[in-house]
N, C-alpha and C positions, 0 to 999 in steps of 0.2 A: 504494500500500500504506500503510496504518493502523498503525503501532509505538504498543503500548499498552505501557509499563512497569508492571508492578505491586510492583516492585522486590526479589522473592526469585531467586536466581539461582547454581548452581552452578559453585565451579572446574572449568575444563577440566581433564582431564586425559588426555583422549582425543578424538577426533572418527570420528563416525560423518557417513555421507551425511545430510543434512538435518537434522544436524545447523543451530540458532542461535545464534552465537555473537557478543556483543556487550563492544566494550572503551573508551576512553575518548572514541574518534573516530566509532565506525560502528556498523553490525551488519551480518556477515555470514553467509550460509548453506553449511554443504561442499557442493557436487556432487559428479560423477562427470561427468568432459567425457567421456573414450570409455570402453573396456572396464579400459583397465589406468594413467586418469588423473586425480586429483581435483585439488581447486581450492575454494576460497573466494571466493564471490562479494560484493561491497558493495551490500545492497540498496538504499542511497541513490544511488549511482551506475549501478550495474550494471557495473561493471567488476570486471574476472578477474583475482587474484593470483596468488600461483605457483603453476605446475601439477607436479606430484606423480606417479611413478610408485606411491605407495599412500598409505592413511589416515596410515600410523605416520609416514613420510618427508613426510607433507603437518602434521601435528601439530608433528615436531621443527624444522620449516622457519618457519612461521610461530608457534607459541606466542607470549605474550607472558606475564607474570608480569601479575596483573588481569584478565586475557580471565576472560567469565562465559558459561556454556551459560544459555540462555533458553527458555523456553516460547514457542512462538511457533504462531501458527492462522493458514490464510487464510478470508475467509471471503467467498464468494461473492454476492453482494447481487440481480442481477439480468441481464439483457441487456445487452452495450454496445449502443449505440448511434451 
């Protein structure tokens, strides 16, 4: 994956699923791991943060004071190979 900054970027102040949310170390994306659990994933690592019985309990759990919501696209190029 391609992290393009173009550096305009909203306080969080909520999180939605697919949500991207980037702070001074990472960027990560919310899921949804099953029906009734989210999570924050590191797209530089791909490793899972806490996992959450909802948005709001996954928000007051991880916040950080700086976290920015981000515009983020993927964008599909061709076949692997």
């Amino acid at each position: 994956m391609k992290i393009i900054d173009k550096g305009l970027h909203a306080p969080v102040t909520k999180c939605s699923v697919g949500d991207v949310i980037q702070d001074d170390v990472s960027v990560y994306m919310i899921v949804q791991i099953t029906i009734d659990n989210y999570a924050a994933v590191d797209l530089g690592d791909g490793s899972v943060g806490a996992v959450c019985g909802s948005l709001e309990e996954l928000y007051h759990e991880t916040h950080i004071s700086g976290k920015r919501k981000v515009n983020a696209a993927v964008v599909i190029e061709g076949e692997a190979k």
